[in-house]
N, C-alpha and C positions, 0 to 999 in steps of 0.2 A: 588507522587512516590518518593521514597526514590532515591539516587543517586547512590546508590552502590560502588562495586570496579571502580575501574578508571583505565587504564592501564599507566604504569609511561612514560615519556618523550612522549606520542600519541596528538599532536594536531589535533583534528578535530571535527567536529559536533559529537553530538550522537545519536540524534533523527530525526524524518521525524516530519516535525510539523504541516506542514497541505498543500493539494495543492488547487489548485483555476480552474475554471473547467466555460469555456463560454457554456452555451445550449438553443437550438431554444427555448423551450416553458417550463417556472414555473410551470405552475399548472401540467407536464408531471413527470417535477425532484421531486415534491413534491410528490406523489400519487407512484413512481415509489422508496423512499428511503424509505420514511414511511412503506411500503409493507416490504421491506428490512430486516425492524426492527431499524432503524436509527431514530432517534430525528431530524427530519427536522425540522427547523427554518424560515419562512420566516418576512424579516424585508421589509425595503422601497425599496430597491433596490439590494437585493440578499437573497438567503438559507442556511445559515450554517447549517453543519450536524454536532452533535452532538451522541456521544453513551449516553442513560439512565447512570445518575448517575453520572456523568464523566464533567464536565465543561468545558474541553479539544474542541475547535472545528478546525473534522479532516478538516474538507475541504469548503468551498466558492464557491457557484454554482449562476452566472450573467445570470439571458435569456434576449439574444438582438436579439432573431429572428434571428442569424445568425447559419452556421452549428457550431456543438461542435470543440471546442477551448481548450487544457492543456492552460493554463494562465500562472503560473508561478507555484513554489514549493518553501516551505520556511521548513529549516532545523534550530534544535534546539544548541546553543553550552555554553557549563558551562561558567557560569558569569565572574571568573577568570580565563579561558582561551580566553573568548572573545576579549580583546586587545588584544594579538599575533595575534588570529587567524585572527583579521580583517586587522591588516598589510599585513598580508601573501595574503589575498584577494583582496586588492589595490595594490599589487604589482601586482597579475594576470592583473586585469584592472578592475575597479569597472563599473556600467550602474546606471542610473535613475531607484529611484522604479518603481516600475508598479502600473498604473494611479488608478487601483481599489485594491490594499494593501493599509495598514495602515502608507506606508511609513518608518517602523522604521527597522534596522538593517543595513545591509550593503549589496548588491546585485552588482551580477555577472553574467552575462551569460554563459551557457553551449553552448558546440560545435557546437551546434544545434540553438542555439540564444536564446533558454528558459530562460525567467530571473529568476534567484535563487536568493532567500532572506535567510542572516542568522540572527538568534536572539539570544540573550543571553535567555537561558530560561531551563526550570529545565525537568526532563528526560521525556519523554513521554510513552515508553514500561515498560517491568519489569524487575530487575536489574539481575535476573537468572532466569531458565526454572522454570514454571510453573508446580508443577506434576501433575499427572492428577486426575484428582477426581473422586472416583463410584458412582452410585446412590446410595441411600438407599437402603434395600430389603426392599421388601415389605413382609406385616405378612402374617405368615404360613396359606396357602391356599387360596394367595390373588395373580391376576395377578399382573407383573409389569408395562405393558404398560397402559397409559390412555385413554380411548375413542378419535375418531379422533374432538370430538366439545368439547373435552376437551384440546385438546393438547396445551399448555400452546407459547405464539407467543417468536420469539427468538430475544434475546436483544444482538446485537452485543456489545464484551468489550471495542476494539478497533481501530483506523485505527494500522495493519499492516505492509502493504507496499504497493509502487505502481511499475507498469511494465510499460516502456515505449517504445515505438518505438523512432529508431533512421538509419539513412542510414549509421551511421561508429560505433558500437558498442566498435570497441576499442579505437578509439577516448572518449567516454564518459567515459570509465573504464580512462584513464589515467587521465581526469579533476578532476575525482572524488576521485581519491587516489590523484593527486598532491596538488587538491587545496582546495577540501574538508576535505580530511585527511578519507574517506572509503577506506577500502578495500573489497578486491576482493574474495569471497569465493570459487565460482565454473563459471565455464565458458562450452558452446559448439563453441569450434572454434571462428569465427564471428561471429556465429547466435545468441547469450542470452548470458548472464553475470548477475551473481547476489553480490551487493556488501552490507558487512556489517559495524556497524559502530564500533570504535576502545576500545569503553570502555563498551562492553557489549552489545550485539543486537539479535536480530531475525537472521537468517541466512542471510537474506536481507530484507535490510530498503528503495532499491529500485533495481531495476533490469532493463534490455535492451536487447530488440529484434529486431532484424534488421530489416529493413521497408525500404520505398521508403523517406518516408517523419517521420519530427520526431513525437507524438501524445501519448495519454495514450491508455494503452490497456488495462487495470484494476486497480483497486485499492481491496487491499482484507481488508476483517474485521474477525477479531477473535471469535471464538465462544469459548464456555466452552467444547464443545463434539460433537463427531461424530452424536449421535444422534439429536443434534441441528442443525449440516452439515442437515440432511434429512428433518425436521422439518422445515428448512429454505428452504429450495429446494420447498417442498410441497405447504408450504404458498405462496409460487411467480408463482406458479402454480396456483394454485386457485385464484388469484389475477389477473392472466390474463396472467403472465409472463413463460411460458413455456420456450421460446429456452434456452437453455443454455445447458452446460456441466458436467456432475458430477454423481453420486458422485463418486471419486476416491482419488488415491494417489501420489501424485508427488516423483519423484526420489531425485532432487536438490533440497530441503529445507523439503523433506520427511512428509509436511503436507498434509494432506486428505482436499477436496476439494469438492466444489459446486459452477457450476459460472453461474451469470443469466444476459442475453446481455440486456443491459439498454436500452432505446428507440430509442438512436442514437449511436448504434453499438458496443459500447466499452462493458465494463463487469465488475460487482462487485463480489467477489469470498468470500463467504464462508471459513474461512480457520481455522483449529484446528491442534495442535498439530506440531506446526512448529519447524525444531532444531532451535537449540539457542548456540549461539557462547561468551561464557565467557569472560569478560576483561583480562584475565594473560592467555590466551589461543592461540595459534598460529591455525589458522583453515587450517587442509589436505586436501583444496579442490585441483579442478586439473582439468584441461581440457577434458571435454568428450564428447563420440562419441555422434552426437546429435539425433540418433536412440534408446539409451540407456540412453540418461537425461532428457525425459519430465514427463513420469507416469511410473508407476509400475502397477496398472490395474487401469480399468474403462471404461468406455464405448467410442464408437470411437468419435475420434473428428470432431466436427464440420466445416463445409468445410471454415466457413465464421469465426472462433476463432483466426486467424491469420490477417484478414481482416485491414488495415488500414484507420480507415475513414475521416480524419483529412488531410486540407489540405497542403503541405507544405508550412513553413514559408519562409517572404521574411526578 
């Protein structure tokens, strides 16, 4: 990915680079991403997930038989701004990598004790909004949809963002604009916060919902189109995976959505057509009411989509 605009005098990460994710049983996260559309990986002792095409891997999934575990999160930041930033990071208080990363960058913990890894390393999304693409038409007097054993499986482009629980949502919004250098796009009160990153991002590159305990509550992947939203929905259906939420449309980050609860509770989301916040752009977001910031329609939610399954940490 090309680097794009940069925003002048902004220090801070740009990119979400990948998170790492403890779950009871491999052959469950294997059969359960591949369904997905994800490029699962399995090597000696872990799964990277991988999008087709993409060499990028979003995320590290360890089965140790225990309940599921957020691991840690590692964020991306330009080569020459990685010396400042990593001052700036050892003045917060630096932590020991975490025992199953690669060890390299510089790591922090969030309010929550999550340890954060930063890297120098080149952008991961896209440098401005994607416009949206039409299908072909199809020739005069030919349907456009394909038969249902035709319908072509859906290739996620890439990781998105992730949403996490936390017990002080404004607590993380301050670590992550003081000492990541995100900012804050749109907020409900204490209940969610979505923060983006300084030199060109998705509306958010990670987000926070208030919880008892801190935990992931999804992580979303990008599709090309609404109708790969349904396509992807369908297939996790017939794969065995029903419960989930969808399809609809979010109010704060106004992308259309499909989300399917993974085996141990959390959820992968479907997501197209997310805003996108330019580098030289200050974003209107603004505090709202949190009856009026979760959807615009779609079907009602899930009583268990809020659910925290993750225990807290000590």
């Amino acid at each position: 990915m090309s680097d794009g605009p940069r925003r002048p005098g902004a220090l801070g990460v740009h990119s979400l680079d990948h998170f790492a994710l403890g779950v009871p049983d491999a052959a469950a996260a294997l059969r359960f991403y591949r369904a997905f559309g994800l490029d699962a990986r399995m090597t000696d002792d872990r799964i990277d997930l991988h999008t087709f095409g993409n060499p990028q891997r979003w995320a590290t999934l360890h089965a140790d038989s225990k309940p599921k575990r957020l691991e840690y999160l590692c964020y991306d930041a330009y080569e020459d701004d990685f010396d400042a930033l990593a001052v700036k990071l050892r003045r917060h208080g630096t932590c020991a990598p975490h025992v199953r990363s690669d060890g390299s960058g510089v790591w922090v913990t969030d309010p929550d004790g999550m340890p954060i890894q930063v890297v120098a390393g080149a952008r991961r999304g896209p440098a401005e909004k994607r416009p949206p693409v039409s299908p072909d038409a199809p020739p005069p007097g030919s349907g456009a949809a394909p038969g249902r054993s035709a319908a072509p499986r859906v290739r996620p482009r890439r990781l998105s963002h992730v949403l996490l629980f936390t017990p002080d949502v404004a607590r993380q919004v301050e670590f992550c604009s003081s000492v990541l250098g995100l900012r804050l796009s749109d907020r409900a009160g204490d209940v969610i916060a979505f923060m983006h990153a300084p030199h060109g991002s998705d509306h958010h590159v990670v987000a926070f919902a208030k919880s008892d305990a801190a935990g992931l509550h999804h992580s979303s992947w990008e599709v090309a189109s609404i109708d790969e939203i349904g396509l992807g929905a369908e297939r996790m259906r017939s794969e065995g995976y029903a419960h989930g939420w969808g399809i609809g449309r979010h109010v704060l980050g106004s992308n259309y959505f499909h989300y399917v609860q993974d085996p141990w509770g959390s959820w992968a989301e479907y997501s197209y057509d997310i805003d996108f916040v330019p580098a030289g752009i200050d974003w209107a977001g603004g505090d709202h009411p949190v009856e009026d910031s979760f959807y615009v329609w779609g079907p009602a939610v899930p009583d268990d989509f809020i659910v925290n399954r993750e225990a807290p940490r000590t």
